[in-house]
N, C-alpha and C positions, 0 to 999 in steps of 0.2 A: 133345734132351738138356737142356731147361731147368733140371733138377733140378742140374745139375750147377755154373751160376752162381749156384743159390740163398743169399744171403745167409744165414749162419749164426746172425746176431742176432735175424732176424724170428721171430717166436713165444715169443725167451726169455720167461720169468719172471726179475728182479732184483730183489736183495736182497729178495722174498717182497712186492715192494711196485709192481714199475714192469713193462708189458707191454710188449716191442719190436715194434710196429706195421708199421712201412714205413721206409725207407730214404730219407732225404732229400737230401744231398747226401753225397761225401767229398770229403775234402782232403786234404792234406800231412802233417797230423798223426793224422787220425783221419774219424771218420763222426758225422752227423747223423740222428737217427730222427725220425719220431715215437712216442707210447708214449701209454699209460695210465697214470696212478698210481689208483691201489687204494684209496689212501687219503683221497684229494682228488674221488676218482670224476669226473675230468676229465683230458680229454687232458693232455700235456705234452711237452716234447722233451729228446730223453736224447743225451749226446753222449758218445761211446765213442773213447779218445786208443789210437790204436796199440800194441802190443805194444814194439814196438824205441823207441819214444820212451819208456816208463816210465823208464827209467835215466838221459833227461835230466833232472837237477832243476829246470833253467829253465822246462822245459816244463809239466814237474806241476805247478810252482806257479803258474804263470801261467794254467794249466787252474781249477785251487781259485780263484782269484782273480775270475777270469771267470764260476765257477758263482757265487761269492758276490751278486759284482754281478747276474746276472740274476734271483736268489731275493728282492733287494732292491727290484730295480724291478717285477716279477711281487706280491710284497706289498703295494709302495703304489699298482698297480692300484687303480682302481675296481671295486669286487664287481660281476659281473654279474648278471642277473636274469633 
């Protein structure tokens, strides 16, 4: 009965832009994929906060806060080749 602990995220399509690839780790708060973005034609990793914690606002913003920071240092990467 494998189909039956199939992660529900693998396969999505998000926001028309990001593919949910594989399941990386979870936690306390939520889950780790990895993914494609569509836009950037290069992997990426999408990270998905729990259901019941949306209604923390500690949590959400500290989520926004954390994606900032990794869009930040992901930019001032060096391009690869």
């Amino acid at each position: 009965m494998e189909h039956e602990n199939r992660d529900p995220f693998i396969g999505e399509i998000l926001e028309d832009r990001f593919r949910v690839e594989a399941a990386v780790r979870r936690g306390g708060h939520g889950a780790v994929y990895c993914g494609y973005d569509f836009r950037t034609e290069r992997p990426c990793a999408i990270k998905v906060v729990q259901q019941n914690w949306l209604r923390d606002a500690d949590i959400v913003d500290r989520f926004a806060v954390e994606g900032r920071i990794q869009r930040q240092a992901v930019n001032r990467a060096p391009e690869r080749f």
